[in-house]
N, C-alpha and C positions, 0 to 999 in steps of 0.2 A: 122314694128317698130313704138311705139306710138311715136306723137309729144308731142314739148315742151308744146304747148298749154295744149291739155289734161293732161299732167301732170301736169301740176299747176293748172287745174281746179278740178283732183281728192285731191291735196295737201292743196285748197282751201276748201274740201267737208269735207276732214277728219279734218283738223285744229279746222272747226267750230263745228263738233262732238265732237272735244274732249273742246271746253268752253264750249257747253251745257251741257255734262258730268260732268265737273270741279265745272259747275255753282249746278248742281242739289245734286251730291253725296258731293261736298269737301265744298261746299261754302255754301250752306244752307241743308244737309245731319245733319240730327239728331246725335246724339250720343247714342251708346248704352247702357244698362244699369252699373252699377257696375264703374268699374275703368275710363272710358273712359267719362262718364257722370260727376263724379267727377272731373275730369283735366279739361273739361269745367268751370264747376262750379266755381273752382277754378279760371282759366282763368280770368272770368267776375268778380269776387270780388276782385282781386286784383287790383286798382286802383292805381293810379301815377299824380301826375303833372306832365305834360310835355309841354314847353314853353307857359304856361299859358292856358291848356283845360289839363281835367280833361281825363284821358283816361284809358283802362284796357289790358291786354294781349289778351283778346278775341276783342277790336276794332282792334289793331293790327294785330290778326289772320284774322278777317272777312276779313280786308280793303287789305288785300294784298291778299286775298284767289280772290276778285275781280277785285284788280287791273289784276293776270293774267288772267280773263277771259275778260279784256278790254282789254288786248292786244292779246289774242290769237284772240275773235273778228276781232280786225283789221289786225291781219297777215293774216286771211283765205279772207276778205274784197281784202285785198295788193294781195295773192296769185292769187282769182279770174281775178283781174285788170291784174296783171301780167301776164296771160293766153293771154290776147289780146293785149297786147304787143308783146308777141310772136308771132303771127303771122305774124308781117311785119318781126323785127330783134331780132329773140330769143339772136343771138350771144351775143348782146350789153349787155344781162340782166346775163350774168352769173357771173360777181361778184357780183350783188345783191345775186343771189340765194346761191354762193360761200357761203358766209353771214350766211344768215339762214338756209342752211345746217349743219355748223359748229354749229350752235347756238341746232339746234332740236338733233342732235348728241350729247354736252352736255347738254343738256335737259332730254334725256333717262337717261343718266349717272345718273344724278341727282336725276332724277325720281325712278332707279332702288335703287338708292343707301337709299333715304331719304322713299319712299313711295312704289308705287306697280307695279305688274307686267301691269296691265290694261295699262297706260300711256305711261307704256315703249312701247310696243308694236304700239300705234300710230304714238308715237313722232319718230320709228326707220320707219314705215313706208313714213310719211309725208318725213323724211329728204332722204328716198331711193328713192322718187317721184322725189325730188327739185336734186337728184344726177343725176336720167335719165335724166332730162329737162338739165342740164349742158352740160350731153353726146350729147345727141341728139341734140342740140341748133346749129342753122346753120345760117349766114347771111342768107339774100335775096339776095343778089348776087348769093349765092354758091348754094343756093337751084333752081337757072334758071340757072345753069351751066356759071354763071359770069356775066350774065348779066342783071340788074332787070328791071320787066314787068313794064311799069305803064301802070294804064286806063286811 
């Protein structure tokens, strides 16, 4: 059976696949010709005041197309770190993981629902990673039969 460790270090590997992904095709990914090049277009000329800076639907699009690649960054960052936490006491970390299971679960949802199959497919992997490391997650006591080594 894999450890918690390994799983959150394979949940960490895909996490940050899927912001370079996000980063390459969703966030700076051309538009095609015809219709879809147009709703950019659009996008970027339509301008607004908003609490005094001048902005358009496409700063809006870009800036949140980024912000999730700043945070998936730093969940795969959290994921990795959280890899070596489990190896003293996975137990302690499972309502973290609780968490971001719940979260990457509606994440697919979201992803299926608004966007494509690509994403789903990560984001159901990553959160079936963060589900094993729950299952598996043992104190240190329970993993020396009660009673913990030190060096």
């Amino acid at each position: 059976m894999m450890k918690p460790a390994l799983l959150l270090r394979i949940a960490a590997v895909l996490t940050f696949i899927h912001a370079v992904l996000h980063t390459i095709g969703g966030v700076f990914g051309k538009a095609g010709p015809g219709p879809a090049a147009a709703a950019v277009q659009a996008m970027k000329m339509n301008e607004f005041l908003l609490m005094g800076h001048t902005r358009s639907f496409w700063d809006f699009y870009r800036g949140l197309g980024l912000g999730a690649t700043i945070s998936l960054t730093a969940e795969a960052v959290l994921f990795w770190q959280l890899g070596s936490l489990a190896k003293t006491d996975a137990r302690q970390l499972r309502p973290i993981l609780a968490t971001f299971l719940v979260a990457y679960a509606l994440l697919a949802v979201n992803s299926y629902t608004y966007f494509f199959l690509g994403p789903v497919i990560v984001e159901i992997f990553i959160a079936a990673c963060l589900g094993l490391a729950i299952v598996t997650a043992k104190s240190q006591a329970a993993a020396y039969g009660g009673t913990v080594q030190r060096a």
